[in-house]
C-alpha positions in Angstrom: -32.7 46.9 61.9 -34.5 49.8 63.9 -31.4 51.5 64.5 -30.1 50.9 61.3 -33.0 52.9 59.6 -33.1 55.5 62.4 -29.2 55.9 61.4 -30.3 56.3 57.6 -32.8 58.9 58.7 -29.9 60.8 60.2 -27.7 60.1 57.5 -30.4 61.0 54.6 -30.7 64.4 56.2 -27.5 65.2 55.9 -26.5 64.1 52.5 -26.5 67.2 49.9 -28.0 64.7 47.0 -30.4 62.7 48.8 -31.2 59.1 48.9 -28.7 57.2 46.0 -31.0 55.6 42.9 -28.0 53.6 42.0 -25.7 51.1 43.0 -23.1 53.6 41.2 -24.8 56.2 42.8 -24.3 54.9 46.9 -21.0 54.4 45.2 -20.1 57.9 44.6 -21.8 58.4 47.6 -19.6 56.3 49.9 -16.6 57.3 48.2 -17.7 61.3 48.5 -17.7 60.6 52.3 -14.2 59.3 52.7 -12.9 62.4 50.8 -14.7 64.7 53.3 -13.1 63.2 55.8 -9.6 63.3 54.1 -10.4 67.5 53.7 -11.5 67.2 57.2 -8.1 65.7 58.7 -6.2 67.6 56.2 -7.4 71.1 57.4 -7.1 70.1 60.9 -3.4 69.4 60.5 -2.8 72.1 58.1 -3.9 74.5 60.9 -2.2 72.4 63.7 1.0 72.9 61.7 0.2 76.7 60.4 -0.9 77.6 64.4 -4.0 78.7 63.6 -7.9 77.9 63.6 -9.1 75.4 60.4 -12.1 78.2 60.0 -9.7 80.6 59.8 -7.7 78.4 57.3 -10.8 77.8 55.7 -12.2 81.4 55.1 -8.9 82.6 53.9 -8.2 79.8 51.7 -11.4 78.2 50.4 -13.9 81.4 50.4 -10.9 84.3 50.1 -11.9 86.1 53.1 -8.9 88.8 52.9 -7.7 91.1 55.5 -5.2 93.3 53.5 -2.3 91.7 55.5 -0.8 88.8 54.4 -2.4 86.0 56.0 -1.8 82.2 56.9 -3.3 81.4 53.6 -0.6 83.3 51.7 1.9 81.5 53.2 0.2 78.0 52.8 -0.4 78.8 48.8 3.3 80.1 48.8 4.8 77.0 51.1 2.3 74.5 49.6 0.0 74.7 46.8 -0.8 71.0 46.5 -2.2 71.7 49.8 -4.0 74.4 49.2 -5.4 73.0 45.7 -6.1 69.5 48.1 -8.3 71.5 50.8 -10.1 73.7 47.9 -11.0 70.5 46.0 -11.8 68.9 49.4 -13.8 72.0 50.3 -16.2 71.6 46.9 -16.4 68.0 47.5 -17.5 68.3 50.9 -20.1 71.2 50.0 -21.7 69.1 47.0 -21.9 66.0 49.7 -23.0 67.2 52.7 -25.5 69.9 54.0 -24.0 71.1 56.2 -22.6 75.3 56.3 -18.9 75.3 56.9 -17.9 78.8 57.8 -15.9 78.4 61.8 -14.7 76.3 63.9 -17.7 75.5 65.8 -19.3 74.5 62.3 -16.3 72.2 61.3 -16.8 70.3 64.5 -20.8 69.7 63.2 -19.4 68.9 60.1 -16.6 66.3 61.5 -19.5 64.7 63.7 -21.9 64.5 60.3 -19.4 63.2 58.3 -18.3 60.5 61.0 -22.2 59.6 61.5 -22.2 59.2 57.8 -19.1 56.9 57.6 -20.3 54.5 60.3 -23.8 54.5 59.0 -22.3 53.4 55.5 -20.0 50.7 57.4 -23.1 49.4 59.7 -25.1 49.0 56.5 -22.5 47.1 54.6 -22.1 45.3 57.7 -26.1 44.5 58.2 -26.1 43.5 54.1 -23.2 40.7 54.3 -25.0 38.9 57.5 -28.0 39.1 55.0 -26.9 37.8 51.8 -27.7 40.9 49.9 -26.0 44.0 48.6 -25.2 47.4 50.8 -27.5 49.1 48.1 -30.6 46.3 48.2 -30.6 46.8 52.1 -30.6 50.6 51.5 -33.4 50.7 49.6 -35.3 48.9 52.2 -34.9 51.5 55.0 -35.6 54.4 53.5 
């Protein structure tokens, strides 16, 4: 249990909203997580597939860094705008979820580790709770 609350402390730090109040709250919570790391995966590949850098992708698509020329960004909004309307909504997501700046590369690798520590911190707790009898959320509010 140790580790478990020194993996909460970790994981509290992180999270944009704090601590969740609510069952519905860890909820949104757990749920917020997966869909950073969907943005995650999504701008990785999107750049893979585009031959660029996700921060580049990023800046040019999410916070309209412009350079005059047309950019990768143009030609993901022109070649796919589900895409683009997938890692903006990702983007927003992530920013109200985690605390952590996105702006490069070097910060999307911080963010990937934070948002992995947060998904195995959520799966260790639920984890820790069934051996226990007791909800993810009752556990929660125990280590923190």
């Amino acid at each position: 249990m140790p580790g478990l609350r020194d993996r909460w402390t970790e994981t509290s730090f992180v999270l944009a909203r704090g601590a969740p109040c609510t069952i519905g709250q860890l909820a949104i919570v757990e749920k917020a997580v997966e869909v950073c790391h969907e943005f995650l995966e999504l701008l990785e590949a999107t750049a893979r597939e585009y031959d660029c850098l996700q921060g580049y992708v990023y800046q040019h698509l999410v916070i309209h860094v412009g350079t005059g020329d047309e950019t990768v960004a143009d030609r993901i909004r022109a070649d796919d705008p589900a895409t683009c309307e997938a890692l903006v909504n990702g983007a927003n997501t992530f920013s109200s979820t985690m605390r952590v700046k996105l702006a490069d590369d070097a910060d999307l690798d911080t963010a990937r580790r934070a948002v992995l520590d947060a998904r195995e911190f959520l799966r260790l707790l639920h984890a820790e709770a069934k051996t226990r009898g007791e909800s993810a959320f009752a556990l929660l509010q125990t280590l923190g």
